[in-house]
C-alpha positions in Angstrom: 143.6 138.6 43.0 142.4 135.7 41.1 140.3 133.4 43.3 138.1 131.4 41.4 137.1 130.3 38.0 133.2 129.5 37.2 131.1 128.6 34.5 128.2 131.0 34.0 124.9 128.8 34.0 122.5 131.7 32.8 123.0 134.9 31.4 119.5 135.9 32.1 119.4 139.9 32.3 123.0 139.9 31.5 123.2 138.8 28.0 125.6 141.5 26.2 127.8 140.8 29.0 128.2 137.1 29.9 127.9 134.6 27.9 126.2 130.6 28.9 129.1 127.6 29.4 131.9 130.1 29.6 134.2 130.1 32.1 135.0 133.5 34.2 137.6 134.4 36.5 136.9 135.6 39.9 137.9 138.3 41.9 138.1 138.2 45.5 135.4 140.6 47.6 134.2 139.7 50.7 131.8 142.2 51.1 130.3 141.0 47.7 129.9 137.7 48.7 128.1 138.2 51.6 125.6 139.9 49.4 125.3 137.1 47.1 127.3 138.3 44.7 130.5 137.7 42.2 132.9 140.1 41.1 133.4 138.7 37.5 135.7 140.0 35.2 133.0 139.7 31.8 133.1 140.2 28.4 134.1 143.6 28.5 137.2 142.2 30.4 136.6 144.6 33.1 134.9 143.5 36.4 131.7 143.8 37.9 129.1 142.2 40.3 126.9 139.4 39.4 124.3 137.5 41.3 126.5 134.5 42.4 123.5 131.9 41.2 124.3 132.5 37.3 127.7 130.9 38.4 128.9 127.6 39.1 132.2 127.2 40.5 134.6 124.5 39.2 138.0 123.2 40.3 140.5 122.9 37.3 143.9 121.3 37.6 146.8 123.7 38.9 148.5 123.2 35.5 145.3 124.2 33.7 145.0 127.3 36.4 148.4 128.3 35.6 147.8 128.5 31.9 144.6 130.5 32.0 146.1 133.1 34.6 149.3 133.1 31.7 147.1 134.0 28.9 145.1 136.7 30.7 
C-alpha cells in the first residue's frame, strides 16, 4: 500500500534508476525502515530498497494525493 511520496535528493550510486527532484511513491515495510531504508517503486516502476537519505519526504494535498495514486 501507498504510504508516502518523496523527492529523491541524490541519485548517487543509483543513477539508471532514480532520477534527482523526482518524486517517488512509497511502499510500506517496516522491517525496511528499521534498516534505514525505502522501498521505492523507481524508474523501472517496480520496487526496490533505497537508502532512506537519498529521499526527502513531502506532504502534498489529499486532492493532489488522489490524482497521482489515479494515474499510477
Amino acid at each position: 500500500m501507498l504510504n508516502n511520496i518523496v523527492v529523491c535528493r541524490s541519485n548517487a550510486g543509483y543513477a539508471a534508476s532514480l532520477e534527482p527532484r523526482k518524486l517517488y511513491a512509497v511502499l510500506d515495510d517496516p522491517a525496511a525502515s528499521g534498516q534505514g531504508l525505502l522501498r521505492v517503486i523507481d524508474e523501472s516502476g517496480e520496487d526496490y530498497l533505497y537508502p532512506a537519505d537519498l529521499f526527502v519526504p513531502i506532504q502534498l494535498p489529499e486532492e493532489t494525493r488522489k490524482a497521482l495514486r489515479l494515474a499510477a
